[in-house]
N, C-alpha and C positions, 0 to 999 in steps of 0.2 A: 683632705680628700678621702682618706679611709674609715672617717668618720660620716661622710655622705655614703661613701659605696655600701656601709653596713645600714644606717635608716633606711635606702634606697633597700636594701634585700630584705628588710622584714617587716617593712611596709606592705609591699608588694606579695610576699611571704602569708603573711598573715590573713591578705584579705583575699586571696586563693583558698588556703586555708579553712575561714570561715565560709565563704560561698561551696566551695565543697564539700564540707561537714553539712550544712541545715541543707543541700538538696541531698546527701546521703541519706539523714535521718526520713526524709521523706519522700522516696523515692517514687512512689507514685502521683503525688502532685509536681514533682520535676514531668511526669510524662504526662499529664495532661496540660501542663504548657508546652512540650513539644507540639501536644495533637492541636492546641490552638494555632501554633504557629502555620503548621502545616494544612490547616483551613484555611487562612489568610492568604498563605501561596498557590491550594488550589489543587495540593496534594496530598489529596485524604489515602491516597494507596497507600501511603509512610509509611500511615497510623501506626501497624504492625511492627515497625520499630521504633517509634518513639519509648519502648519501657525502654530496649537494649543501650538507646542512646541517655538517655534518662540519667542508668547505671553509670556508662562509660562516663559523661560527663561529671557527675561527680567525682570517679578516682582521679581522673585528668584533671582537673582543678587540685584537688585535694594533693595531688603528688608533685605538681611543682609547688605547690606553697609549703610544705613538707622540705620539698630538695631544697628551699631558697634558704626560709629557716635554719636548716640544719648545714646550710653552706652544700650541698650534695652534688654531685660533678656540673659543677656549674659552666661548665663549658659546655654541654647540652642543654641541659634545663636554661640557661639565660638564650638557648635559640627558642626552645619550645615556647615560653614566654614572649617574646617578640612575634612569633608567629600569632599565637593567641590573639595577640593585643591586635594584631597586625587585621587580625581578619574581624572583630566583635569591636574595632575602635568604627567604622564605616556603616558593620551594620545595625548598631547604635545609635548614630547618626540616623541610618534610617528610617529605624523603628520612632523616634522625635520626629521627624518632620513629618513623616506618613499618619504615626499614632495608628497602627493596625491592634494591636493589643493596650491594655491601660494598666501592663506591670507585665517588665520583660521578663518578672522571675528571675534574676542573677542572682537575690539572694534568699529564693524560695520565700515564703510567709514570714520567715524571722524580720526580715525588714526590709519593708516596698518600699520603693521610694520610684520617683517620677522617670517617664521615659526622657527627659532633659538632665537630671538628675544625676541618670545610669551615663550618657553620654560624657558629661564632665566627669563625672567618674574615672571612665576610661579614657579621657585625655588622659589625665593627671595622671596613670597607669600606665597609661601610654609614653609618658614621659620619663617615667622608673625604669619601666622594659629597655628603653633605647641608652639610656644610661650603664645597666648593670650589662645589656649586651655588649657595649664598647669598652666596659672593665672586666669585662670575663675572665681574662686571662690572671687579675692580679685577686680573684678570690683563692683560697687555699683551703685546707682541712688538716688540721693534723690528727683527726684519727685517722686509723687504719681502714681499707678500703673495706674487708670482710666484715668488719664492725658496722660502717656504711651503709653498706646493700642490707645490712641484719636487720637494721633500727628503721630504715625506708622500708622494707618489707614490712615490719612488723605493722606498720603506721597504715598501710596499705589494704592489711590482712585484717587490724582493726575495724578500718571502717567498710570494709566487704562483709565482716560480720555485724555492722550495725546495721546495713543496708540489707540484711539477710532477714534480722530478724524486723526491723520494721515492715520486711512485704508480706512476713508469714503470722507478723501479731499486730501489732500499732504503733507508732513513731516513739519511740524513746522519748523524745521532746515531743510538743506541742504547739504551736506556734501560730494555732488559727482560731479564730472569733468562737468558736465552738467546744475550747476545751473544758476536761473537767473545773467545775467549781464556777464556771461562767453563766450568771443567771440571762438567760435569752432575751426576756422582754424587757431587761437594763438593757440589751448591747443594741437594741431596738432604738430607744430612747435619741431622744435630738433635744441637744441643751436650748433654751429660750433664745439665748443670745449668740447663738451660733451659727457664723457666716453661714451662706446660701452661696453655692455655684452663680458666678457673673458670665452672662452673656452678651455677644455682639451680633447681631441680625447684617451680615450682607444681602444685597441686593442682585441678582444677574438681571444687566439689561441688553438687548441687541440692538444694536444701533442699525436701523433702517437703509440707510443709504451703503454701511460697510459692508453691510451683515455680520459684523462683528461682535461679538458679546463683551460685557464689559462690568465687572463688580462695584458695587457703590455701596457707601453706608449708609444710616440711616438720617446722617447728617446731609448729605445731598445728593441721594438718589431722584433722578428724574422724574419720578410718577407726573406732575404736568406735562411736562415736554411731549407729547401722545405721537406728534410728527418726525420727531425724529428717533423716538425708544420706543422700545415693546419690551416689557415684562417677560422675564423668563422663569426666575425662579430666585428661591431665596436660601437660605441657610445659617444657621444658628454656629458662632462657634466660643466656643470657651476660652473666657481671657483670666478667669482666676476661680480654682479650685477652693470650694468650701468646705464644710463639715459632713463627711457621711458616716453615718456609726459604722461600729463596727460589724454587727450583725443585720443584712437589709436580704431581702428577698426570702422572706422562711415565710410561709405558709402553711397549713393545714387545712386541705381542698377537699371537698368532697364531693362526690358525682354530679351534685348542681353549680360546681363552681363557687359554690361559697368560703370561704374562709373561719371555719371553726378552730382556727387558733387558741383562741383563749379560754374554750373549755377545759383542753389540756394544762397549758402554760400557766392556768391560778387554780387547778385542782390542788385542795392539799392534802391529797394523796399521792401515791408514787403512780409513774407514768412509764411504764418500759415501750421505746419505741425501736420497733425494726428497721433499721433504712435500705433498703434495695435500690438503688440508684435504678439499675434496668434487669430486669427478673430474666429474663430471658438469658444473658451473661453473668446468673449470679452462684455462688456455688448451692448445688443441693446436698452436699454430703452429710449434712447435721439438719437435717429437713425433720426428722420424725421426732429428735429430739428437742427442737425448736416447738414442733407443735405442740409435746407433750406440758415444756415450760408453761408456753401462752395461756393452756387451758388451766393448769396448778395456779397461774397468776391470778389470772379473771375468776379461778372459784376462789381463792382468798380475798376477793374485793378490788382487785387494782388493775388498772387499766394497762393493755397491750394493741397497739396498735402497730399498723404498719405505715411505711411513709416509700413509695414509688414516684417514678417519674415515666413509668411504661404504661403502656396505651388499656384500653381496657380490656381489648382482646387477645393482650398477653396477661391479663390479671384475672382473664376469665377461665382460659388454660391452666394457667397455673393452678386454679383453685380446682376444677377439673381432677388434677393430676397429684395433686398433695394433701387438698382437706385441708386448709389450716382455717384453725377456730377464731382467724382472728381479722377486724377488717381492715381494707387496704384503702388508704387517701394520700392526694397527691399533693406534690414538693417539685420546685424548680432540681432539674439534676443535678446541675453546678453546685448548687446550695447542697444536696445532699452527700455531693460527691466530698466537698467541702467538712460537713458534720464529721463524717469519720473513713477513715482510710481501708473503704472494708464492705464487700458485696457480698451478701448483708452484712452487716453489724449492728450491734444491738448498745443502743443509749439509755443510760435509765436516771430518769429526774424525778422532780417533787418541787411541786411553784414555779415551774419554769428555770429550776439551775438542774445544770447538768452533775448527775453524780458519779457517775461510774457509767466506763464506756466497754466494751468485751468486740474483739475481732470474731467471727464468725469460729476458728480453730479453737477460739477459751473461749464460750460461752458457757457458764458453769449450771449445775444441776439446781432449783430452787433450793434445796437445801442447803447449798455451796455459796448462798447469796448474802450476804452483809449487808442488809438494811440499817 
C-alpha cells in the first residue's frame, strides 16, 4: 500500500508540475486561452483578468505538484488537489461534449491533446486526488519544517521569475509551429497519404403532424416522404480527426486581398518581419528606433516588412503619427498572436525558416545583428 500511496503522489506530482511549468514559461498564451474561454461564456468584461488568472494558474498548479513531490504538508495540498480535480474533472466533461474550444490548453502548446483526451485525463487524476486524500494522514517528511517552506519557496520564486522574464522578453522554451529554426512553408506542407478530417452529414427533419423535429442520417433520412417531413436543416459533424500541419493560416495579404506569401517565404535573401498583432495596443516606446532599423535594412538590400491584423484606419494613423519606412500587410491575429509572444516583435528569416526572433525590449541596433 505504501508503494501505491508514493506512485499515486508523483504521478499526480508531476503532471501538476509539468502543466504549470509550460503555462509559466508562456504566460501570455495561458491568457489568450482564458480570453477564449471567456468568449465562449459570453464574458468578454473578464478579459482584463485573464493575464492575472493566467499567472495565478500556473503557481497553483506548479505548487501542488511541487508540495506532492516533495511530500509537503500533505494534509492541505491532498485537500487542494481534490478540490482541483473536483471542479476541472466536470468542466472537462463539458468542454468534450460541448467542444466550445479545440484545445483546453492544460498543457499549454507543449502538448495538445484532444478535449476527450483532457477528460480521461482527469478521470484518471481524479482517481490519484481521491486516493492520496483518504491517505493523507500517513504521508510524512522527515525534513524539517524551515527547510520545507525554504525549498517550496524557492521552487515558487523560481518560476515567478520565469514567468517574469518570459512577459518582459520571449518564452525560455518554445513550443509553437513558429519557433526558431522552423522553415514555414515545410510546416505548411500536407503529406500525399495523409488522413483527411471524416465527416457525417445529419439531417433535421420536422415531422408535420408533431411538429416535432427530428435528426436522421444520410442512411435514411426522409427527403421522399414530403407528407409527412419538411426539411429543416443539416449539419456536418466530425467522427475522426485527420492530418493538419503544423503551421495553417499564415498569409501575407495585401490591400487587394491577395496572398503574396511566397514572395517573401522563397526570397533568398533575409526578410525581417514586424508582427503587430493590433497597432492600436502595441507598444511605441522603441518606435524611432525601429524605424531607424527598417530604413538601414531596406538601404542594405533586404526586405522589412510588416505583418497586422488592424483595420486600415488604424494603419493609416499610425502611419500619420510615426513615419515608418516600411509597408504594412495583413495576417490572421491568432496566427500572429501565435508567431511570437510580443506587440510588436520582430522575426527575421531567409527561404522561409525562421532565424532569430527579438521581443520588442531586445531589438538590437543593425550593427548588433548576426547575420
Amino acid at each position: 500500500m505504501k508503494l501505491l500511496r508514493e506512485i499515486a503522489r508523483i504521478l499526480i506530482g508531476l503532471t501538476f508540475v509539468f502543466s504549470g511549468f509550460v503555462k509559466g514559461v508562456d504566460p501570455l498564451g495561458s491568457t489568450y486561452k482564458f480570453t477564449d474561454y471567456f468568449s465562449v461564456f459570453g464574458t468578454n468584461w473578464a478579459n482584463d483578468l485573464a493575464f492575472g488568472l493566467a499567472i495565478l494558474m500556473s503557481l497553483v498548479e506548479f505548487g501542488i505538484g511541487i508540495a506532492l513531490l516533495f511530500n509537503y504538508r500533505m494534509k492541505i495540498f491532498s485537500w487542494l488537489v481534490l478540490l482541483f480535480m473536483a471542479f476541472f474533472l466536470p468542466f472537462t466533461l463539458w468542454i468534450a461534449i460541448a467542444n466550445p474550444v479545440t484545445d483546453c490548453g492544460c498543457f499549454g502548446d507543449a502538448w495538445v491533446i484532444s478535449n476527450w483526451e483532457t477528460f480521461y485525463k482527469n478521470i484518471f487524476l481524479s482517481f490519484l486526488a481521491v486516493f492520496i486524500f483518504i491517505n493523507r494522514a500517513k504521508y510524512s517528511n522527515a525534513i524539517k519544517p524551515k527547510f520545507q517552506n525554504g525549498y517550496f519557496a524557492f521552487f515558487l520564486l523560481a518560476l515567478g521569475f520565469i514567468q517574469y522574464y518570459s512577459i518582459n522578453h520571449l518564452p525560455l522554451l518554445d513550443f509553437r509551429p513558429y519557433k526558431v529554426g522552423v522553415n514555414i512553408s515545410e510546416g505548411m506542407e500536407r503529406p500525399v497519404d495523409a488522413p483527411s478530417d471524416v465527416y457525417k452529414t445529419e439531417f433535421i427533419y420536422k415531422n408535420k403532424n408533431t411538429q416535432k423535429t427530428k435528426e436522421f442520417d444520410d442512411s435514411n433520412y426522409p427527403w421522399k416522404d414530403t407528407l409527412n417531413w419538411e426539411y429543416v436543416d443539416s449539419k456536418s459533424i466530425l467522427v475522426e480527426e485527420g492530418y493538419h500541419p503544423p503551421i495553417h493560416n499564415f498569409t501575407i495579404e495585401n490591400n487587394f486581398g491577395e496572398d503574396i506569401s511566397e514572395f517573401y517565404l522563397y526570397d533568398p535573401g533575409y526578410t525581417f518581419i514586424l508582427v503587430t498583432n493590433n497597432l492600436s495596443k502595441s507598444s511605441k516606446k522603441t518606435q524611432n528606433e525601429l524605424n531607424t532599423l527598417a530604413q538601414r535594412i531596406q538601404d542594405e538590400g533586404m526586405n522589412f516588412i510588416c505583418l497586422t491584423s488592424s483595420t486600415d484606419n488604424d494603419i493609416n494613423n499610425f502611419i500619420n503619427e510615426y513615419y515608418p519606412p516600411y509597408q504594412f500587410f495583413f495576417c490572421d491575429e491568432i496566427t500572429l498572436k501565435t508567431i511570437i509572444r510580443s506587440n510588436p516583435g520582430l522575426v527575421l528569416t531567409k527561404e522561409g525558416t525562421i532565424l532569430k526572433k527579438w521581443h520588442w525590449k531586445d531589438i538590437p541596433a543593425y550593427e548588433k545583428i548576426n547575420f
